[in-house]
BAMIZA-414058 format. One line per 3 residues: number of its first residue (from 1); their letters; for each residue x, y, z of C-alpha. Coordinates in Angstrom, 1 decimal, padded with zeros to 4 digits, always signed. Layout:
BEGIN
NUM	a	X/Y/Z | ...
//
This chain:
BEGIN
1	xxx	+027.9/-013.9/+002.7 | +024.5/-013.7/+004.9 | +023.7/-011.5/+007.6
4	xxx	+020.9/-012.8/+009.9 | +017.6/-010.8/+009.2 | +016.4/-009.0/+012.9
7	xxx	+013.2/-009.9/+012.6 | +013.7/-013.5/+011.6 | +016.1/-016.3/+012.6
10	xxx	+016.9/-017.3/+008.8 | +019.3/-015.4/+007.2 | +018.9/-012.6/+004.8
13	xxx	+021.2/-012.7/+001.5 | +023.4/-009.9/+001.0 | +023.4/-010.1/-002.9
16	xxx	+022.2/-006.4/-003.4 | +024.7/-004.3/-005.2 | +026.1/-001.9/-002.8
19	xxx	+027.6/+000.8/-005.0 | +025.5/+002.1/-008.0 | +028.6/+000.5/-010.5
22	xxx	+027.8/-002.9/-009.3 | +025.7/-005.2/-010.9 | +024.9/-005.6/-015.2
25	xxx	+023.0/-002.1/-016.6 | +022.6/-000.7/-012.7 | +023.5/+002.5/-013.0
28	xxx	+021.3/+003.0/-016.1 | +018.4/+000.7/-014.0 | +018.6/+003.2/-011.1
31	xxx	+019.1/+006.3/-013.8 | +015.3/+005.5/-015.5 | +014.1/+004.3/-012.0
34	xxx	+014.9/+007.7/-010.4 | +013.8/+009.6/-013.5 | +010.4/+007.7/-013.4
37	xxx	+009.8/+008.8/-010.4 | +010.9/+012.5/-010.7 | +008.5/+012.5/-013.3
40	xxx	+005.7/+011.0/-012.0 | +006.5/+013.4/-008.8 | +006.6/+016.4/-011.1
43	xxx	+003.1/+015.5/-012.3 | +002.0/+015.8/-009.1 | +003.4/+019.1/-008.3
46	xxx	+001.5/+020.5/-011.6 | -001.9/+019.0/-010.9 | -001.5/+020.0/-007.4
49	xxx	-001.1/+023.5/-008.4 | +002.0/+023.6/-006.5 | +004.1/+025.0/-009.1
52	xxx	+001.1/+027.8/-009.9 | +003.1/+031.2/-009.0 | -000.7/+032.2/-008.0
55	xxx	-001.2/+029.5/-005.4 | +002.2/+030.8/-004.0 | +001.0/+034.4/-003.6
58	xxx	-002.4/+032.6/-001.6 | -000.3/+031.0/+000.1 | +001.9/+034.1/+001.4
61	xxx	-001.1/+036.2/+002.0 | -002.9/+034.1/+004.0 | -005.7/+034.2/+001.4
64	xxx	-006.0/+030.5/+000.8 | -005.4/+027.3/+002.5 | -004.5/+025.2/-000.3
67	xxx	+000.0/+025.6/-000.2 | -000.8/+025.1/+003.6 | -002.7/+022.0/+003.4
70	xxx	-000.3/+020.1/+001.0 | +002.6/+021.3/+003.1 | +001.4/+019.8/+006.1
73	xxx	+000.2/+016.7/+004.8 | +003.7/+016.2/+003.1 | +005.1/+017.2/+006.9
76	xxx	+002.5/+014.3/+008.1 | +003.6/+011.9/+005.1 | +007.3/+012.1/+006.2
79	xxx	+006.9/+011.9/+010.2 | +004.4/+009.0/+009.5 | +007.0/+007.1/+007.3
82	xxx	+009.9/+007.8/+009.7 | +008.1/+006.5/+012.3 | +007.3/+003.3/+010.4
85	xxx	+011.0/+002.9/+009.3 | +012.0/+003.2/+013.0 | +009.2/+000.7/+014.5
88	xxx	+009.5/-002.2/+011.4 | +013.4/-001.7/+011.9 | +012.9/-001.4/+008.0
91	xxx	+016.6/-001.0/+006.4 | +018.7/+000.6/+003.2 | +019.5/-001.5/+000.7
94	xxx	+022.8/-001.8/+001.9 | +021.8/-003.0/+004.7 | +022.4/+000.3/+007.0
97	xxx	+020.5/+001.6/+009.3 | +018.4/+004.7/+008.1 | +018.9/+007.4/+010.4
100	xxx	+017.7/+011.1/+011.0 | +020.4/+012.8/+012.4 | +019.6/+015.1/+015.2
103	xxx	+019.6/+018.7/+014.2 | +022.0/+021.4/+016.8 | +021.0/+024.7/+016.6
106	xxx	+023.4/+026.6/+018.0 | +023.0/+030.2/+017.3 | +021.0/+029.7/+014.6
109	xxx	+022.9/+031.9/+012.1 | +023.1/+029.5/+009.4 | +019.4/+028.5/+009.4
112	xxx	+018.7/+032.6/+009.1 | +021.2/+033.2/+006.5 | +019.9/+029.8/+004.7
115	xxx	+016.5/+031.0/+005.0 | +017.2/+034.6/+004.2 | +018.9/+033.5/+000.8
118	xxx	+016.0/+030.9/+000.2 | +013.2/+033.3/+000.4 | +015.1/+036.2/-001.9
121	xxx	+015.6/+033.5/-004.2 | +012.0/+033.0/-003.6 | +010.8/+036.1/-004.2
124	xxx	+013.3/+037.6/-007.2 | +012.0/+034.2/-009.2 | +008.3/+033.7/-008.0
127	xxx	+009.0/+029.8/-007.5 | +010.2/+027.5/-004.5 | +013.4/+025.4/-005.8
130	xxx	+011.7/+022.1/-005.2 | +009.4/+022.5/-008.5 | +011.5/+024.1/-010.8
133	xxx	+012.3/+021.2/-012.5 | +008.5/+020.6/-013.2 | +008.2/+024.0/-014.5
136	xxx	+010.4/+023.7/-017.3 | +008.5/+020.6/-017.9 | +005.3/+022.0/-017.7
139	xxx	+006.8/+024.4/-020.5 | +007.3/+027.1/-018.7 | +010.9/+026.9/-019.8
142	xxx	+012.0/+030.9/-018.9 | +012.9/+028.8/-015.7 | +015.5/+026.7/-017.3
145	xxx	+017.6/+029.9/-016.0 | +016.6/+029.5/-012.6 | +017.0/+026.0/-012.4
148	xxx	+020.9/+026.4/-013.9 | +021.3/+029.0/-011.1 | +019.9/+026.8/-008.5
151	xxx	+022.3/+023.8/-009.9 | +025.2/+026.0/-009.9 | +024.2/+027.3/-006.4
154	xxx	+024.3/+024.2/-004.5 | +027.6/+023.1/-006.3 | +028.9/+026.2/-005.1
157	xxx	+027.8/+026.1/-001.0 | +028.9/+022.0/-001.3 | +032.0/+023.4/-002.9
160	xxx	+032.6/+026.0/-000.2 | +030.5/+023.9/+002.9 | +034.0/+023.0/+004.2
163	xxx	+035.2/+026.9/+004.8 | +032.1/+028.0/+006.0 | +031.1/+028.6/+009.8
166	x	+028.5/+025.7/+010.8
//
């Protein structure tokens, strides 16, 4: 089967596996792809400092620019590639149509609840839940506990997402 490319008249094969089952070793090819890159990313985060509990506490007390700077240039990383997705008419590998979808706010109880929970998480821990993963890597492994609770966390609002007010 070929589905006609947008941007060109020939057509486009359609031979890429859609479901990560599909195709000989894929699931292990996309396992050592993704942890690769998780790696590479958590390398990153510690020679960024990111992951520095005193870069954090900068951060919060206005004392340094350094958190702020890498936020915004991630913030300026992701708009810029979005906006390249959406011009090139760039698609998944499936062929679908990557999409934002728009965000209602509503009253905006779940986004202060979210964030409440976030930042006491935050604060009790003295790490964001984006680099935990890259300090128990680092060796700071005391944060193998906060990871597991993180894990179990997010299984738990995905297990309960259905029953709760959104």
């Amino acid at each position: 089967m070929t589905v006609t490319d947008p941007r060109s008249s020939a057509p486009a094969p359609t031979d890429l596996p859609v479901s990560r089952a599909e195709g000989r070793g894929g699931l292990a090819r996309e396992f050592v792809t993704y942890a690769l890159v998780g790696s590479l990313f958590g390398i990153v985060l510690v020679k960024s400092e990111v992951i520095s509990w005193y870069r954090i506490q900068e951060m919060f007390r206005f004392h340094s620019f350094h958190m702020y700077g890498i936020l915004g240039s991630a913030m300026l990383t992701a708009a810029l590639s979005l906006w390249l997705l959406r011009l090139r008419g760039i698609r998944a590998r499936t062929g679908e149509t990557i999409v934002v979808p728009p965000k209602t706010l509503g009253r905006g109880r779940r986004y202060w609840i979210g964030g409440g929970l976030f930042g006491i998480g935050w604060a009790l821990t003295g790490a964001c839940p984006g680099p935990l993963f890259a300090l128990v890597g680092s060796g700071a492994t005391v944060f193998a506990i906060t990871a597991a609770a993180a894990l179990l966390g997010t299984w738990t609002y995905g297990y309960l997402r259905p029953r709760l007010p959104h």
